[in-house]
N, C-alpha and C positions, 0 to 999 in steps of 0.2 A: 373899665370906667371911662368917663367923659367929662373933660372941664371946659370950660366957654369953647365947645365946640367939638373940642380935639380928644382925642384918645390918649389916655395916660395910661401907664404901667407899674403897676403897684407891688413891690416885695412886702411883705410883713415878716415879723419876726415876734415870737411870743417867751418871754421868759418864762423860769420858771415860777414864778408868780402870779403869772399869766397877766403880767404887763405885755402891752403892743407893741410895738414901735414897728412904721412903716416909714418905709422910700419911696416915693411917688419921682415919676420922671415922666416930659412932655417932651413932644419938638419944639424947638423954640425959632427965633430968627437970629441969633446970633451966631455968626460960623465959625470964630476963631476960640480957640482954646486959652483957658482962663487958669494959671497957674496959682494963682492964691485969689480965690473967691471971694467976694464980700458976701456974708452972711447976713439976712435978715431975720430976727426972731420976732414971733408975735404971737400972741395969746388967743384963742377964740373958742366959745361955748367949753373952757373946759379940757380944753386939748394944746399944747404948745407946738410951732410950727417954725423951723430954721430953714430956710428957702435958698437958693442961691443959684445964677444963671452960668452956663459953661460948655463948652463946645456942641454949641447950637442946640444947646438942651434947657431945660428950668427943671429944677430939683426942688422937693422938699421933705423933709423929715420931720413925722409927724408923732407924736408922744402924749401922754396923758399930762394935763397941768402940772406944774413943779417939778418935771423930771430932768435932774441935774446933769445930765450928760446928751442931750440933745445934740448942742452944739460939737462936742467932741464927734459925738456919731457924724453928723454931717461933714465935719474935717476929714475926717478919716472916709467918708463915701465919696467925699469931692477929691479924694489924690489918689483914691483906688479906683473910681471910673476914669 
């Protein structure tokens, strides 16, 4: 995949549900390592998005509308990368 420009690298993960939830990750320009993240959430077409910037990376985790544990998933992907 590709965002304004750059090459991202996308995990998915499908429950058994067959809910999605993906991890997207870019290079970013920041070099130093981020021990507790600020997370952004935001809503769009339908899909929920918890982003957060960290050792020279931009992260986001991406989910269908109203899925209650976004945010957890991204804590948990931002201390495990």
């Amino acid at each position: 995949m590709v965002a304004n420009g750059k090459p991202v690298a996308q995990l998915m993960y499908r429950h058994a549900d067959g809910t999605v939830i993906a991890l997207c990750l870019q290079s970013g320009t920041s070099g130093s390592e981020i021990s507790n993240p600020e997370f952004k959430e935001q809503a769009i077409n339908g899909f929920d998005f918890v982003s957060w910037n960290a050792a020279g990376a931009n992260y986001v985790v991406i989910g269908p509308n109203r899925q209650s544990n976004l945010t957890a998933i991204a804590a948990f992907a931002a201390k495990e990368i």
